[in-house]
C-alpha positions as a printed Julia matrix, in Angstrom:
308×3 Matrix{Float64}:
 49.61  -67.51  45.11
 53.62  -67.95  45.3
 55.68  -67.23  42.27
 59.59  -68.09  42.51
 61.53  -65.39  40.3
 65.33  -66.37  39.77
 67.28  -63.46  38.21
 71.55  -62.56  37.2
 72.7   -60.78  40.17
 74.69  -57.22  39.7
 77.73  -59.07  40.38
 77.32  -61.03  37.2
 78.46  -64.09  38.85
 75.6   -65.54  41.05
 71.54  -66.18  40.03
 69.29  -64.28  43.11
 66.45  -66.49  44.07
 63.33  -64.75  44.69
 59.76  -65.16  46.2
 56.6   -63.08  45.29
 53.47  -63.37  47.98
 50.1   -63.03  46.46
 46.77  -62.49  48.52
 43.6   -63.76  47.27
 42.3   -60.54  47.1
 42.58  -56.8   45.32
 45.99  -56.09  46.32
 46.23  -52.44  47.99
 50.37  -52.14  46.76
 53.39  -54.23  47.03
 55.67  -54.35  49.78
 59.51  -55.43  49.21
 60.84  -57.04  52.4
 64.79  -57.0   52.6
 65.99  -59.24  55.33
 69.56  -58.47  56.77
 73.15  -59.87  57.32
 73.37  -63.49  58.03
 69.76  -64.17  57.81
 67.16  -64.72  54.73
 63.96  -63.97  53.69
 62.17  -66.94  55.05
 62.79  -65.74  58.87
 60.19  -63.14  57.97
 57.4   -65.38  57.1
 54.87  -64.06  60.41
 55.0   -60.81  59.18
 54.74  -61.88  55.35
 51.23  -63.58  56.0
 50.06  -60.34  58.39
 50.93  -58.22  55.38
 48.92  -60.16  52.71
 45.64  -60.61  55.31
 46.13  -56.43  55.15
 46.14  -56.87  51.53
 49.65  -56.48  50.59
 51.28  -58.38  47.97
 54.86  -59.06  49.5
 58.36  -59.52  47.24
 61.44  -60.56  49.19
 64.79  -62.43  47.71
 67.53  -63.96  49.93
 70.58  -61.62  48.96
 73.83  -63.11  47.27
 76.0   -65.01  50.07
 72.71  -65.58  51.9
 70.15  -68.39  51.94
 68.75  -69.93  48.84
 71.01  -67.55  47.14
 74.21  -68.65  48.35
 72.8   -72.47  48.34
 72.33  -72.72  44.93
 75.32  -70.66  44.15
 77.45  -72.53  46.48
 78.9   -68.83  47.88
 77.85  -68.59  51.45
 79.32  -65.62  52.76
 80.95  -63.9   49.1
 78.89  -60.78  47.43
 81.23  -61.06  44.7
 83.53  -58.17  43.66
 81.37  -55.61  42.09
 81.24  -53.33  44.93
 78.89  -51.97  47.76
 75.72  -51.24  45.82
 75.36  -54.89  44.74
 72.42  -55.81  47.1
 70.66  -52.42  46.45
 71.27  -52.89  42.63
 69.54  -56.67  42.39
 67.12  -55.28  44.85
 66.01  -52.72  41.74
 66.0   -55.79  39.53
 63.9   -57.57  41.59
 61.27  -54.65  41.76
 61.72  -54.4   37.89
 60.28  -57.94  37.78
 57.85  -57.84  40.17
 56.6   -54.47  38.87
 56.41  -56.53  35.08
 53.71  -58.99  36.59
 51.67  -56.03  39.3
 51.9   -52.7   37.42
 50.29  -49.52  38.63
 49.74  -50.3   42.41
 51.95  -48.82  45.1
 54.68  -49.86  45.66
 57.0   -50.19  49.22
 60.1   -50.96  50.52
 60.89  -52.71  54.25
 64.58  -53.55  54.94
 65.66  -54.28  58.53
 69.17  -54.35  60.08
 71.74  -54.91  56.99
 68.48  -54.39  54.9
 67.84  -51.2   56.62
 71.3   -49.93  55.28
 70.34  -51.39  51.73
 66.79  -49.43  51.66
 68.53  -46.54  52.38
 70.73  -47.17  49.48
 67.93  -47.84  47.42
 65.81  -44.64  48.62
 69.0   -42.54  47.91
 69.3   -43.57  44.12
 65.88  -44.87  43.44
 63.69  -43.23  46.16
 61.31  -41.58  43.61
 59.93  -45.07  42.61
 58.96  -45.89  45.98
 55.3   -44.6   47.58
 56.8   -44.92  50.93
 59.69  -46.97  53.09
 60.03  -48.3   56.47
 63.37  -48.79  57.79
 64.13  -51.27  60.64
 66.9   -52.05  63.27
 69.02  -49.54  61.22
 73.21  -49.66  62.22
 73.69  -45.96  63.23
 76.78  -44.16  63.29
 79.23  -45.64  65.52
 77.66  -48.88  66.12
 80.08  -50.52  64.17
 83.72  -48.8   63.48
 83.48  -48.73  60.03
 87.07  -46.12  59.68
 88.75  -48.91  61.36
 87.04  -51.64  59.27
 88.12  -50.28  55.97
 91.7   -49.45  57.09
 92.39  -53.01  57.95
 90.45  -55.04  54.75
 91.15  -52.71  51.86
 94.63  -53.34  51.97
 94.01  -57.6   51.78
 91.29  -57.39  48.96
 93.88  -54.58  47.3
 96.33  -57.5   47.69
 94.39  -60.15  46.07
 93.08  -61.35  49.47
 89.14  -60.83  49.28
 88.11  -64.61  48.83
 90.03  -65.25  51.61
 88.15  -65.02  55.34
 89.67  -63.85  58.67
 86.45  -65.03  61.73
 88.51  -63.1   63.96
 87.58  -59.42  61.86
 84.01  -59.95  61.62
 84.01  -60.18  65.71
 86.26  -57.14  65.56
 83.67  -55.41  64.01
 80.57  -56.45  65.19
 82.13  -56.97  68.97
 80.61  -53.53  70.0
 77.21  -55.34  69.58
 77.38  -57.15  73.19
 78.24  -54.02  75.47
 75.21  -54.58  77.47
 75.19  -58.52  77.39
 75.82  -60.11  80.79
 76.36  -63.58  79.26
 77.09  -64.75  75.95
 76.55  -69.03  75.26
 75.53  -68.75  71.77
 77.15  -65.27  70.47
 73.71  -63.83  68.98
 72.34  -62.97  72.56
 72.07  -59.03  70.89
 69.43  -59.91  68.3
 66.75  -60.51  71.0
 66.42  -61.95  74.73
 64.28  -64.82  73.84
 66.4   -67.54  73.96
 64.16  -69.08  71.41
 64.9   -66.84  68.87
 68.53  -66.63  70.05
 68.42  -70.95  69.25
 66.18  -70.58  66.45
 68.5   -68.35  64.62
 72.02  -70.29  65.5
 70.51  -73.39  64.16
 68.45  -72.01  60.55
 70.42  -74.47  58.12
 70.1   -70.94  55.51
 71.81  -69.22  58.57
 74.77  -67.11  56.93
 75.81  -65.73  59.54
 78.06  -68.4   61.6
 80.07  -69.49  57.73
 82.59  -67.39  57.27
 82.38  -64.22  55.47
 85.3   -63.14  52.9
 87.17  -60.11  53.7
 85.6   -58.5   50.34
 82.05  -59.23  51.47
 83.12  -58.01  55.04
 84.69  -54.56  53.76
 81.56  -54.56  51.4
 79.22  -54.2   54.42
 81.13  -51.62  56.0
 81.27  -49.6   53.14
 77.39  -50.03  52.87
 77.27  -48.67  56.73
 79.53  -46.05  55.92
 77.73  -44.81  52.79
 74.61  -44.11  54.42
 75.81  -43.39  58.27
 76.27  -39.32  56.85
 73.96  -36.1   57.12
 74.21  -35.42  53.1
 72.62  -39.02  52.73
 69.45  -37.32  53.78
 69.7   -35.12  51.1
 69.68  -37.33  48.23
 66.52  -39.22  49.49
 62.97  -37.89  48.1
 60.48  -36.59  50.29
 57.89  -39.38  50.56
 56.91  -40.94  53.83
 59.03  -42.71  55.82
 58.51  -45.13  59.54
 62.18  -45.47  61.12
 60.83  -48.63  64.36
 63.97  -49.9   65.9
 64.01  -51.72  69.76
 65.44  -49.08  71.93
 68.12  -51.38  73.75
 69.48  -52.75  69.78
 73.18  -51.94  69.68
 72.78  -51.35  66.06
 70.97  -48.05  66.64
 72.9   -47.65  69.62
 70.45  -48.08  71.68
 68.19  -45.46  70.52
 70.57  -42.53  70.16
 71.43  -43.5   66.36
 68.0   -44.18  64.75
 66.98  -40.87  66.48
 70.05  -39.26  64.57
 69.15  -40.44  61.4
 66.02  -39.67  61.89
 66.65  -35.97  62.24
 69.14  -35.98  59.59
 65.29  -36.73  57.54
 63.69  -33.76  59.63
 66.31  -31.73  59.49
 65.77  -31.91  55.28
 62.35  -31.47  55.57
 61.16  -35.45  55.18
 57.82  -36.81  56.55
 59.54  -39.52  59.18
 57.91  -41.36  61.92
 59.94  -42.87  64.26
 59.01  -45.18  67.19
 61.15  -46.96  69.34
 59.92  -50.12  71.58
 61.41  -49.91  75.26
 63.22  -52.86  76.36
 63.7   -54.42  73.09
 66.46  -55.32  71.58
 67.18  -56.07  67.62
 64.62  -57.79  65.5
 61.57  -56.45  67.24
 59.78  -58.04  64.71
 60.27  -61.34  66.41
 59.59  -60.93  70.16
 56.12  -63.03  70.47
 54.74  -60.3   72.78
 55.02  -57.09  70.07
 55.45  -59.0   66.79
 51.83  -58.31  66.13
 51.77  -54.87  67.33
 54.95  -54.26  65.34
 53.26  -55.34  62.24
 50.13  -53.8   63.0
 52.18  -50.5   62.95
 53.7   -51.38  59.94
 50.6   -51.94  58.43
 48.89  -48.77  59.78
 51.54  -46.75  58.08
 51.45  -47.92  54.56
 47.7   -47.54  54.8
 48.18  -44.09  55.93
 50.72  -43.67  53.0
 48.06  -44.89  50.09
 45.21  -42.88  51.58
C-alpha cells in the first residue's frame, strides 16, 4: 500500500509532498528515510522495498527545493527564509502524520549525506521520540568550510540578496569534495565510482542539484553543517541506539576520520553507537551494486537488534 501525504512546510510558503510505504504484512516499526542535498526520495527506492520485505513500513518526503517538492512548488533550489531547522522541522510534521495513521509501533529515523545532518538535527531536539537512528554519509567537520561559507553569504541575504544565486559559491564550498578525484567529466565523480550512478544521478529530471541554489538556501546548509559539526551536539542527543555506516574514501566524512569523530563525540557521552565504515567506497554506499544489499542488510540487522 502507497499513501501520498502533502503537508504546509515550516517555511509557510511551500506544500512538502510525501510518500508512506506499506508492507502487506504486521509491520515491525516505521522507518523515516531522509534523502540528501540535490537528490530526492525516489533515488532510494532499492532500499525502500528491502526494508518493507524486513517488515518495515517506510515514510520519506522530497525536502523543499528538492524533487516533487520543488516541482510542484516551482522553487528548485530555495528553502525559503525561515531558517536552518526548516527540513528537520517538516521532517517532525511528517512523522506527526505518519504516526496519526501507524500509532504505537517503533518508530526510526535514516538520513544520509545532507539528511544525515538533518537527523542529527532532529535527534538533538526530538531524539526522545525516536527508538533508534542510523546516520549515513554524514559531512564531518572540515569537509566543507562552513566559517568561510557564512562569512561570504550572510552579508548578501543580510542585503536583500538570498533569492539571488552565485554557481560559482556552491563549487567554493563543496570543491573540497574532489581532492582524491583524478578526473572529473561530469562533476559528481565523489558520490560513487560507478559511472552509472555518476550518469544516473546527472540526468534524474528531480535532480536538484545541477539548478542553481539561492545564496539563502546555500548559507542555510552550511549553517545546518555547522550546527551539528560540534562536541556539545552530542550532548543534547538521547541515549538510544545509534548505526553511524559511511564509505571510508567519502569526502564528506573525510574519508573516515570525521564519521569516526562524531562518532566518539556519541561515546565520549556515553551513547550506544555502531559505526562501520566500507573500504574503498566512496559516498552513497547505498548504491554501489556490489554492497547495496549488504548495506541494507546491516541496516536492517540493526533496527531488529534495536526492537528486540
Amino acid at each position: 500500500m502507497l499513501h501520498e501525504v502533502k503537508f504546509l512546510s515550516f517555511n509557510q510558503r511551500d506544500d512538502v509532498y510525501g510518500w508512506i510505504y506499506v508492507p502487506a504484512c504486521q509491520p515491525k516499526g516505521v522507518v523515516q528515510l531522509v534523502h540528501g542535498f540535490g537528490e530526492h526520495s525516489r533515488r532510494y527506492l532499492h532500499m525502500i522495498v528491502k526494508l518493507m520485505d524486513a517488515g518495515f513500513i517506510v515514510a520519506a518526503d522530497d525536502h523543499v527545493g528538492h524533487g516533487k517538492t520543488a516541482l510542484e512548488n516551482d522553487k528548485w533550489g530555495d528553502w525559503g527564509t525561515k531558517g536552518c531547522q526548516t527540513m528537520m522541522e517538516d521532517e517532525h510534521i511528517l512523522k506527526g502524520i505518519v504516526q496519526e495513521k501507524y500509532p504505537e509501533i517503533p518508530y526510526f529515523m535514516f538520513g544520509h549525506s545532507m539528511g544525515s545532518i538533518i537527523a542529527r538535527q532532529f535527534l538533538a531536539k526530538y531524539g526522545e521520540e525516536l527508538t533508534a537512528a542510523i546516520i549515513c554519509g554524514t559531512v564531518g567537520p572540515g569537509a566543507v568550510p562552513c566559517e568561510e561559507g557564512i562569512k561570504a553569504l550572510k552579508p548578501l541575504v543580510d542585503a536583500g540578496k538570498g533569492a539571488e544565486s552565485d554557481p560559482s559559491m556552491l563549487g567554493k564550498m563543496l570543491g573540497g569534495l574532489f581532492s582524491r578525484i583524478e578526473e572529473v567529466k561530469i562533476g559528481n565523480e565523489w558520490i560513487c565510482h560507478d559511472p552509472f550512478v555518476q550518469i544516473d544521478h546527472a540526468q534524474d529530471p528531480f535532480d536538484a542539484f545541477t539548478k542553481p541554489t539561492s545564496n539563502e538556501a546555500l548559507l542555510q546548509f552550511i549553517e545546518m553543517i555547522d550546527e551539528v559539526n560540534r562536541p556539545e551536539w552530542a550532548e543534547k542527543v538521547p541515549k538510544i541506539p545509534l548505526y553511524n555506516i559511511a564509505g571510508e574514501e567519502d569526502p564528506c566524512g573525510n574519508f573516515g576520520e570525521g564519521v569516526r569523530l562524531v562518532s566518539k563525540w556519541l561515546e565520549d557521552t556515553g551513547h550506544d553507537v555502531t559505526t562501520k565504515l566500507y573500504e574503498g567506497y566512496r559516498h552513497e554506499i547505498h548504491n554501489y551494486n556490489d554492497i547495496k544489499d549488504e548495506v541494507e542488510a546491516g541496516i536492517v540487522a540493526f533496527l531488529n537488534k534495536a526492537i528486540g
